[in-house]
C-alpha positions in Angstrom: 67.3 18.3 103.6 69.6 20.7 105.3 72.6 19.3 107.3 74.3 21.1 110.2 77.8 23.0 108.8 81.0 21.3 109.4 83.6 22.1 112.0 86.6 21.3 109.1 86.3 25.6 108.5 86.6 26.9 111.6 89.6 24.1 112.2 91.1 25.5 109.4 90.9 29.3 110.3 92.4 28.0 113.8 95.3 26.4 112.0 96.0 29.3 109.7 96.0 32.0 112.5 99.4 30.1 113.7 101.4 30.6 110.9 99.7 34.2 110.8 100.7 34.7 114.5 104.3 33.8 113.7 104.6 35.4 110.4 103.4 39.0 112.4 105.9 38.6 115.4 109.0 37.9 112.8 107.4 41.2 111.2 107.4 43.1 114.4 110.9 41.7 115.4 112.2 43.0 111.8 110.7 45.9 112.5 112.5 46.5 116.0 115.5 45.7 114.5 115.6 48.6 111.7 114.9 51.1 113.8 117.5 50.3 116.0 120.0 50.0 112.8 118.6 52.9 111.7 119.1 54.8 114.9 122.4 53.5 115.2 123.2 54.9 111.4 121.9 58.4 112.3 124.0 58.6 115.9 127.5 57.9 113.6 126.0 60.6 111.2 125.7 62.7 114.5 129.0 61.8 115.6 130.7 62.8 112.5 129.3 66.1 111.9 130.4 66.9 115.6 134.0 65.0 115.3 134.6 64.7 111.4 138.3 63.6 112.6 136.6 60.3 113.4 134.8 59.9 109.9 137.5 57.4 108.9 137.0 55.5 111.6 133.0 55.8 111.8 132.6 54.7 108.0 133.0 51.0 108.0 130.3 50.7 110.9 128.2 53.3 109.5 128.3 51.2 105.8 127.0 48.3 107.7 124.6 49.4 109.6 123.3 51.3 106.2 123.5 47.8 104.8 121.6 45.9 107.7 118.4 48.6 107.5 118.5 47.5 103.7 117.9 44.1 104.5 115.4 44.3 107.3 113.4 46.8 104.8 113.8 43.6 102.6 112.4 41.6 105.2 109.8 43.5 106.6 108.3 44.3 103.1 108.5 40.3 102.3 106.5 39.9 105.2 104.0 42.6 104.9 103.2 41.3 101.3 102.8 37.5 102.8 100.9 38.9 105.6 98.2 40.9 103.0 98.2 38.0 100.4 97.0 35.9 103.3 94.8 38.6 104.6 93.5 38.5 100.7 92.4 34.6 100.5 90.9 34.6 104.0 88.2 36.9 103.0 
């Protein structure tokens, strides 16, 4: 005797594309974020080769936005390995 299939899958899939959905805006957010820090690092680069008499000045802020690209590399490759372990047990 056959019986028709259950809804509790597709109920499942539903509820795990949510977390999905969040997990891949945070990623794209992260993402937007570095390159910004990253842009801002390579405009004080810029600004020191052209005014080197600033480089005292320009170090601090150039460290930290060095230091923020670190941590959204952290962040983005955290949630690029969630994102394919869940991509992994889906299929």
């Amino acid at each position: 005797m056959t019986t028709a299939p259950s809804a509790a899958p597709v109920r499942a899939t539903v509820t795990n594309d949510i977390p999905r959905q969040s997990l891949q805006e945070r990623l794209n957010r992260h993402k937007l974020e570095m390159l910004s820090a990253m842009g801002e690092t390579e405009e004080y680069d810029a600004i020191c080769s052209e005014i080197p008499e600033l480089q005292d000045d320009i170090q601090p802020l150039y460290n930290q936005s060095r230091d923020k690209c670190s941590k959204l590399l952290g962040r983005v490759k955290a949630l690029e390995s969630l994102l394919a372990r869940q991509t992994g047990l889906a299929q």
